[in-house]
C-alpha positions in Angstrom: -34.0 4.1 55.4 -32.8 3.6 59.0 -34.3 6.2 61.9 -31.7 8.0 62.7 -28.3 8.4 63.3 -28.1 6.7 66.4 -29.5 3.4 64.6 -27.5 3.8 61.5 -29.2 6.9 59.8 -27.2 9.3 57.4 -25.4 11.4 59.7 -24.7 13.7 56.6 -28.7 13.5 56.1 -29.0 15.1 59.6 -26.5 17.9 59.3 -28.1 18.9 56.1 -31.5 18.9 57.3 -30.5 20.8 60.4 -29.0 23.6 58.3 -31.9 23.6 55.5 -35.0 23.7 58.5 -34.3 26.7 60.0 -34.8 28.5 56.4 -38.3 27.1 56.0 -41.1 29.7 56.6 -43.4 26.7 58.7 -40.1 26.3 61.1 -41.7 27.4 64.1 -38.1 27.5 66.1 -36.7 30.4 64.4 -36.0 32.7 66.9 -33.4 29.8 69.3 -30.5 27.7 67.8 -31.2 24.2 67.0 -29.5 21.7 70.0 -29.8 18.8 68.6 -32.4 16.7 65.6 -32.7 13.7 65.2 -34.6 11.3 62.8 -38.1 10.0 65.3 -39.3 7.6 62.3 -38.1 7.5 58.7 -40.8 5.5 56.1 -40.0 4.8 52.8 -42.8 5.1 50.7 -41.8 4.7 47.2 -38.9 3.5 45.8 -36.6 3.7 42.5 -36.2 7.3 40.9 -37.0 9.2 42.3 -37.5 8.2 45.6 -39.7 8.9 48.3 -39.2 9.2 52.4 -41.7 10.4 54.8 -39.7 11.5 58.3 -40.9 12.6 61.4 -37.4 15.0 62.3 -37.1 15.4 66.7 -35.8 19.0 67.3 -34.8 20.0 70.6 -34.4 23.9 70.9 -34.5 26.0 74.7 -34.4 22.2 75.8 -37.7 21.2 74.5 -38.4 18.6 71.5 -40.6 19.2 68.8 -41.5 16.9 65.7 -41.7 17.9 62.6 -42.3 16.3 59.5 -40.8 16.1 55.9 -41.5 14.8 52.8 -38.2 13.8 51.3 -37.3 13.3 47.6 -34.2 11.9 46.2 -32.9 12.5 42.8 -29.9 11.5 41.2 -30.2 15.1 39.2 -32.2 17.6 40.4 -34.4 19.2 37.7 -34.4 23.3 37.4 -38.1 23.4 39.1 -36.9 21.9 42.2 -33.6 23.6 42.6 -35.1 25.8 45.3 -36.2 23.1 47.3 -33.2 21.3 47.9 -31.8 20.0 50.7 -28.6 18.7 50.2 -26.5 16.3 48.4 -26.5 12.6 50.2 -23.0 10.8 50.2 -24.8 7.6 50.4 -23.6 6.7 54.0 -27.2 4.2 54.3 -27.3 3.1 50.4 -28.8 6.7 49.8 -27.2 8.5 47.0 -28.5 12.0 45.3 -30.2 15.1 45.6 -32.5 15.0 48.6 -35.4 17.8 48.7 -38.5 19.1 49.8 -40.8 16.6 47.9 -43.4 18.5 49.1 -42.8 20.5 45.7 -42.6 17.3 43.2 -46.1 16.1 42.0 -44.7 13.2 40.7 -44.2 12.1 44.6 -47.1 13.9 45.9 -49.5 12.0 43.9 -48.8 8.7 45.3 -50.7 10.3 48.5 -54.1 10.6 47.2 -53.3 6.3 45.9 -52.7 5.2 49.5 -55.0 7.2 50.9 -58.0 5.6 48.3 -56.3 2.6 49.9 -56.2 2.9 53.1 -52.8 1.6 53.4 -50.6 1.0 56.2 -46.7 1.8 55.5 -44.8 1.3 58.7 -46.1 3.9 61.5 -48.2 5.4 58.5 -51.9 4.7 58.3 -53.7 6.6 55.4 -57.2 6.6 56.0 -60.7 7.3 53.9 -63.6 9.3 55.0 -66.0 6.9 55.3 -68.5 6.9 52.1 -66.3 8.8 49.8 -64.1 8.0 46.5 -60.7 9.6 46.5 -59.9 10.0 43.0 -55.8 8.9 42.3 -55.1 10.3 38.7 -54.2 14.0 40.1 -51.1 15.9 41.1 -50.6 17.9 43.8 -49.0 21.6 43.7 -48.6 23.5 47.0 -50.9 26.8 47.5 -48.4 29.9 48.2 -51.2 31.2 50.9 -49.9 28.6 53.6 -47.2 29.2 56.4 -47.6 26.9 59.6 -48.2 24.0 57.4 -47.9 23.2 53.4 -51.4 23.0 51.6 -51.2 20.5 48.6 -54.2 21.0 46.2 -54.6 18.3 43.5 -56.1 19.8 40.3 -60.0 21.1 40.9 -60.8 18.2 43.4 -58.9 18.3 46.7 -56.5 20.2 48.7 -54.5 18.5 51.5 -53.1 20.4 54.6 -49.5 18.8 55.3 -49.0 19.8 59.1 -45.6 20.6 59.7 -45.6 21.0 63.6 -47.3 17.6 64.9 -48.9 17.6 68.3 -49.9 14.6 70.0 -53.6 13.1 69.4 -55.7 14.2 66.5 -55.1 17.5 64.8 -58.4 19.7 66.0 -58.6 20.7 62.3 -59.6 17.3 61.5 -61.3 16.3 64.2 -63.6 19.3 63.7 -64.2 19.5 60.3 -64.6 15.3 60.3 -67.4 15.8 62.5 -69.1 18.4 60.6 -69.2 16.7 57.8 -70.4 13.8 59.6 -73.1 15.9 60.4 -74.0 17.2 57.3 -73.0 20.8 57.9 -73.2 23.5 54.4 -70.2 25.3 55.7 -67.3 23.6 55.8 -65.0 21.7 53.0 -66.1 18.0 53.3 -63.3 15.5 54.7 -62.1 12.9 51.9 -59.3 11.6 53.9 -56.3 11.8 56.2 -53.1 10.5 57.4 -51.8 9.7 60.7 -49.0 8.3 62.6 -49.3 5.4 64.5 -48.1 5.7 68.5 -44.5 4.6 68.9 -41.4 5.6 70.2 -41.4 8.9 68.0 -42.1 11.4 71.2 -45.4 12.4 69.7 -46.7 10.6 71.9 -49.3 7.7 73.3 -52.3 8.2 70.3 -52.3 8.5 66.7 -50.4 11.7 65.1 -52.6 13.4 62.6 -50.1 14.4 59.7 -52.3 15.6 56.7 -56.2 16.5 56.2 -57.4 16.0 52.6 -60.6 17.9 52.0 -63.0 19.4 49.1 -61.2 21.7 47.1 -63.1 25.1 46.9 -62.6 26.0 42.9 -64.9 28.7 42.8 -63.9 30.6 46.6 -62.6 34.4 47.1 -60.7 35.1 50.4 -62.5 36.7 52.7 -59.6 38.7 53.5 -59.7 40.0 50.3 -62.7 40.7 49.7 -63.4 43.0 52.7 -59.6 44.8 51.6 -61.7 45.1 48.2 -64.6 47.2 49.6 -62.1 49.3 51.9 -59.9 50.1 48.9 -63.2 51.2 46.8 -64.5 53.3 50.0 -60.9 54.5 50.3 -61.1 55.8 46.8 -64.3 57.6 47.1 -64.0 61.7 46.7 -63.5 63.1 50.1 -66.9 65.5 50.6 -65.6 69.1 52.0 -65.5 70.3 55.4 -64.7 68.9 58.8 -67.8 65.9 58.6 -65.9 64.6 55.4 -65.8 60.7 56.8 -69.1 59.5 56.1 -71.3 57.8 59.3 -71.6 53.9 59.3 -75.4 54.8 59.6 -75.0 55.8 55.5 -75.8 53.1 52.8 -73.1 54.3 51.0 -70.3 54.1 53.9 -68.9 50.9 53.0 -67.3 51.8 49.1 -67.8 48.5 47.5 -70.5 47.8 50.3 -69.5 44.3 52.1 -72.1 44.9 54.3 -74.4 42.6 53.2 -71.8 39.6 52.6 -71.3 40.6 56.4 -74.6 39.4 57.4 -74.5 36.2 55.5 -71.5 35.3 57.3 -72.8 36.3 60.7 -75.4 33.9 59.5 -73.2 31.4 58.7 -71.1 31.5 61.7 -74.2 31.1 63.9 -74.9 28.1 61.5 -71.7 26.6 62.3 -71.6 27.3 66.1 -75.2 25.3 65.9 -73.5 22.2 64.3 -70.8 21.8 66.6 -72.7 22.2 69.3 -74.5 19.1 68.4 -71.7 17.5 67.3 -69.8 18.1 70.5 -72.5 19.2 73.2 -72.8 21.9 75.2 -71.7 22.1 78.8 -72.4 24.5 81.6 -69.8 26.5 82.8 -70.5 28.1 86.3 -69.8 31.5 87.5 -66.2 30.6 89.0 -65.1 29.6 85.6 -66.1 33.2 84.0 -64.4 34.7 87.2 -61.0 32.3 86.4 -61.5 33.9 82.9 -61.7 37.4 83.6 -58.4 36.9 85.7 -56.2 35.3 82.9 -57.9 38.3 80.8 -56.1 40.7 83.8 -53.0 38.8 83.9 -52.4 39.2 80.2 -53.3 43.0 80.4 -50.6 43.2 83.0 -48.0 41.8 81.0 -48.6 43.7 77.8 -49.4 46.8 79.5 -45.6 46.2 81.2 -44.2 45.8 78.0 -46.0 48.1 75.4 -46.5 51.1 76.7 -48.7 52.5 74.2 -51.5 50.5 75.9 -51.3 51.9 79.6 -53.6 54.5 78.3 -56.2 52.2 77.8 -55.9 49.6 80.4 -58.2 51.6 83.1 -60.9 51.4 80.4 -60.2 47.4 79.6 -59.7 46.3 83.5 -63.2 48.2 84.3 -64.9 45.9 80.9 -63.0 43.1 82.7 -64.1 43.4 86.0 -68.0 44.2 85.2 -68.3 40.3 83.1 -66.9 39.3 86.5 -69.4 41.3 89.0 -71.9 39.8 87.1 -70.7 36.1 86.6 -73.6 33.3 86.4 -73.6 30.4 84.7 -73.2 30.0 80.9 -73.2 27.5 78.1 -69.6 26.5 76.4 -69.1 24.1 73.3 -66.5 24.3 70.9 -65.9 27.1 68.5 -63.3 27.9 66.1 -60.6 29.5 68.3 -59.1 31.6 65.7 -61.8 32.9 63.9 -60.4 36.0 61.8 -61.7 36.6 57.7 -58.2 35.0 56.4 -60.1 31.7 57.5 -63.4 32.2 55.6 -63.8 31.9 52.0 -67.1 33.1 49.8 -68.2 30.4 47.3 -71.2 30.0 44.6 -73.2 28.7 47.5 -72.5 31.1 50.5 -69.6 30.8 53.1 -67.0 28.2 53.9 -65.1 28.4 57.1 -61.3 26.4 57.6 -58.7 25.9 59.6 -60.4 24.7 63.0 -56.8 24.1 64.7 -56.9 26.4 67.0 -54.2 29.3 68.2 -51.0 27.9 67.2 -49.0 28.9 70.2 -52.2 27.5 72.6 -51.4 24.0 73.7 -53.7 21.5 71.9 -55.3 20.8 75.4 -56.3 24.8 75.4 -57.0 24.4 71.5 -60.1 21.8 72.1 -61.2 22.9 75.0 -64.8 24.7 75.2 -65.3 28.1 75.2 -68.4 30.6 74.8 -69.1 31.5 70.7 -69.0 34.8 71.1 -65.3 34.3 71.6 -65.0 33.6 68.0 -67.4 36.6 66.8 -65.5 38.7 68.6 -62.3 37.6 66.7 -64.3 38.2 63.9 -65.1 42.1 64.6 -61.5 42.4 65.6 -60.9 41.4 62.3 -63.2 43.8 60.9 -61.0 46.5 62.4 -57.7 45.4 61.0 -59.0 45.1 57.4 -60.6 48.7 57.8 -56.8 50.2 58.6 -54.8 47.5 56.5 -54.5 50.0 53.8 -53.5 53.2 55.9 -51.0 50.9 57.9 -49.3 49.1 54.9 -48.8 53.0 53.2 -46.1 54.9 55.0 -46.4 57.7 52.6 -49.5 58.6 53.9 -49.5 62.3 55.0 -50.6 63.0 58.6 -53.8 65.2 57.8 -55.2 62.3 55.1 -54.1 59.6 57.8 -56.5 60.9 60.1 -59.5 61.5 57.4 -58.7 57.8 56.6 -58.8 56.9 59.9 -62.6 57.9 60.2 -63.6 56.2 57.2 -61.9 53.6 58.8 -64.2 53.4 61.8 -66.9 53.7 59.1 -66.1 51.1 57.0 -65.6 49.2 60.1 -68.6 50.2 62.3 -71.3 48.8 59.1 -69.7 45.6 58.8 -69.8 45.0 62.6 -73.2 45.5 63.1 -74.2 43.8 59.8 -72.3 40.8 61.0 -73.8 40.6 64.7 -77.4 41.4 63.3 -76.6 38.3 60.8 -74.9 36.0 63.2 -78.1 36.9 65.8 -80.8 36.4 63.4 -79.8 32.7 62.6 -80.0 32.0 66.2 -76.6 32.7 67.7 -76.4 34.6 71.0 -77.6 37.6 70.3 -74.3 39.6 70.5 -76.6 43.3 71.7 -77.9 40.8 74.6 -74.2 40.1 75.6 -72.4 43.0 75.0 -70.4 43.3 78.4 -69.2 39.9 77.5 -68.7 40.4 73.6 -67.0 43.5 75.0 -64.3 41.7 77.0 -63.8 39.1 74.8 -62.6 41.9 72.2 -60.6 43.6 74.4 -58.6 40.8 74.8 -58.0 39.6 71.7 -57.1 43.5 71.2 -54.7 42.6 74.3 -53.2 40.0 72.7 -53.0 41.7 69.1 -51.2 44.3 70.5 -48.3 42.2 72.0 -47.9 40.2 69.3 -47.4 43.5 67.1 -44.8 44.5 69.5 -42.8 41.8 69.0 -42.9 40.9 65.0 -44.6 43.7 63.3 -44.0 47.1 65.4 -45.2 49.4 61.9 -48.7 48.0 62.7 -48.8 48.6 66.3 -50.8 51.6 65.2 -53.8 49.4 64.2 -54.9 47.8 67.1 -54.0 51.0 69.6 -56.3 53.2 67.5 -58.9 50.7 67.1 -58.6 50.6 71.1 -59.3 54.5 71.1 -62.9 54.4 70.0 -63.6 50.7 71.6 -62.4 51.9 75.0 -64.6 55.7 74.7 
């Protein structure tokens, strides 16, 4: 299949796709028209019916280019169970007649993945690689997960799953480079690597290094969201008989304040985090930041504060309170120790297993650059991501109810802080114990790390999901007293 229409590719191919992309949920280009695609590198990786295309598709939008990538199937008829995936009918302009789709959803052509990677075969641009020491079984078919929406997550039967990224970046994906290194290193917390895929450099626009495409890692058969779990324990708290009279929201201090009581699962994920932040600091190092850097930081902190705070005004209120936690970490900048962390560290990207807890999806803030993505920071950034967390799964519930009456909205709201308070602390006393900064030690700079992920939360609220704008302001209300 040619590369694109310039050197012969289906022009009808290109149309199609540029009409079908913009529906897809990964599409990150959704809110500008599309200018132009184009077809960077078009492999074909199994012939005869059906048939299967891997392409690399160049979209420019506001005048930039990004690369995405498809899977493409071709059928001369298109079963019932892929009728939602189409693409298009091709006209056969390069040889290419049939139903092209999303083959991401056929697992008769997503199987052939796990063969080549157990291969480590070269296709063109395409180099599927093995973990080094592993067996990657090749009798399995792989369905997507429904959970995924930047990328497509492919899990074959009880075995794997494999992360198809949609949006490539130049250079290896931090996802796998992470997650290959702790498992390299042994670490208990994280789904070993099997496998990968990338793109080889060329003249694709992805640039001068191999593209990661797709990470194939230990499928976690026995995991529970952490997300869901923690909405578990609100709901049961939640549904607890309010006690009379004005002190009817129980303390965080009671052992009964938590409902279901996450607490303790709390403080074996502190544990764990601290675990984690361990292993990549010997897997990456540790470098010593000094007290400009801290001062640099505490100005980007101010800088975003002055653009939300222009924008939202909900959060004016507040931003005395957040610019006087900003300015003391910079009074009182020295040096400190940076490695890498997660970078989007949140309880949608842990899951609770048999064996304790597993943490995923080391890529970083998608809208951060991957430059920004790898670069050091202090752990506590990521714990504080985590209590922020802690506060939207404590008010999930009471934002995702509008029938909630005003008086039981704010009752719910001090259970909230309840439910939210215990799970905080059990998480910093569990993350300190197994030997990560102690976050009590630290708290002007714990402090300012969560008011600026609160910062952020609340802009990004504004623009997608003003209903929950609620959330982070009243979690700012207590934070900032």
């Amino acid at each position: 299949m040619p590369g694109g229409p310039g050197q012969g590719g289906d022009p009808s191919l290109v149309r199609l796709l540029a009409g079908w992309l913009p529906r897809q949920r990964w599409f990150g280009g959704k809110d500008s028209p599309i200018e132009d695609l184009s077809i960077g590198t078009a492999t074909e990786l199994r012939t005869g019916e059906p048939g299967l295309h891997h392409l690399v598709l160049d979209v420019r939008q506001s005048g930039a280019t990004e690369h995405y990538q498809v899977l493409l199937g071709v059928r001369r008829d298109l079963p019932e169970r892929l009728r939602s995936h189409e693409i298009g009918l091709l006209t056969g302009a390069t040889g290419i007649t049939g139903h092209a789709y999303d083959a991401a959803h056929d697992p008769e052509l997503t199987r052939p993945l796990l063969a080549h990677m157990a291969r480590e075969s070269v296709i063109g641009p395409l180099h599927f690689r093995r973990a080094p020491g592993t067996g990657i079984r090749t009798d399995l078919d792989g369905t997507p997960s429904t959970a995924e929406q930047s990328n497509t997550s492919l899990i074959f039967g009880d075995a794997y799953m494999c992360k198809l990224f949609r949006k490539l970046a130049p250079g290896m994906n931090p996802d796998l480079e992470v997650n290959l290194a702790l498992t390299r290193a042994g670490c208990d917390h994280i789904p070993a690597v099997h496998g990968w895929i990338e793109l080889a450099p060329g003249g694709d626009g992805t640039g001068g290094e191999p593209v990661t495409l797709a990470l194939l890692s230990e499928y976690l058969r026995s995991a529970t969201d952490g997300w869901q779990l923690a909405l578990t324990s609100v709901r049961d708290w939640f549904a607890q008989p309010l006690p009379p009279g004005p002190q009817a929201a129980l303390t965080a201090d009671d052992p009964g304040a938590a409902g279901g009581d996450f607490a303790a699962e709390a403080e074996r994920l502190g544990a764990a985090t601290a675990q984690v932040h361990r292993d990549l600091a010997r897997a990456f190092g540790v470098t010593t930041v000094p007290a400009a850097r801290l001062r640099a930081l505490a100005a980007g902190m101010n800088d975003q504060l002055d653009a939300v705070a222009e924008a939202v005004p909900q959060l004016r209120p507040h931003a005395p309170a957040i610019r006087a936690a900003f300015a003391e970490v910079e009074a009182a900048a020295g040096e400190l120790p940076f490695q890498r962390v997660h970078g989007d560290y949140h309880l949608g990207q842990v899951m609770r297993t048999d064996t304790g807890w597993v943490l995923l999806d080391f890529e970083g803030e998608p809208a951060r650059a991957p430059a920004e993505r790898r670069a050091p920071a202090h752990p506590l950034r990521d714990v504080a991501g985590m209590l922020r967390s802690f506060e939207y799964a404590a008010r999930f519930l009471i934002a995702s109810d509008g029938n909630v009456a005003p008086g039981t909205a704010d009752m719910l709201e001090l259970r909230a802080r309840a439910w939210a308070e215990r799970n905080r602390n059990a998480f910093c006393a569990g993350y300190a114990a197994a030997g990560g900064p102690d976050p009590a030690a630290h708290a002007a700079l714990l402090r300012a790390f969560e008011f600026d992920k609160a910062v952020y939360e609340i802009r990004y609220e504004a623009r997608n999901r003003p209903s929950w704008l609620p959330v982070p302001l009243r979690s700012l209300e207590h934070l900032a007293g």
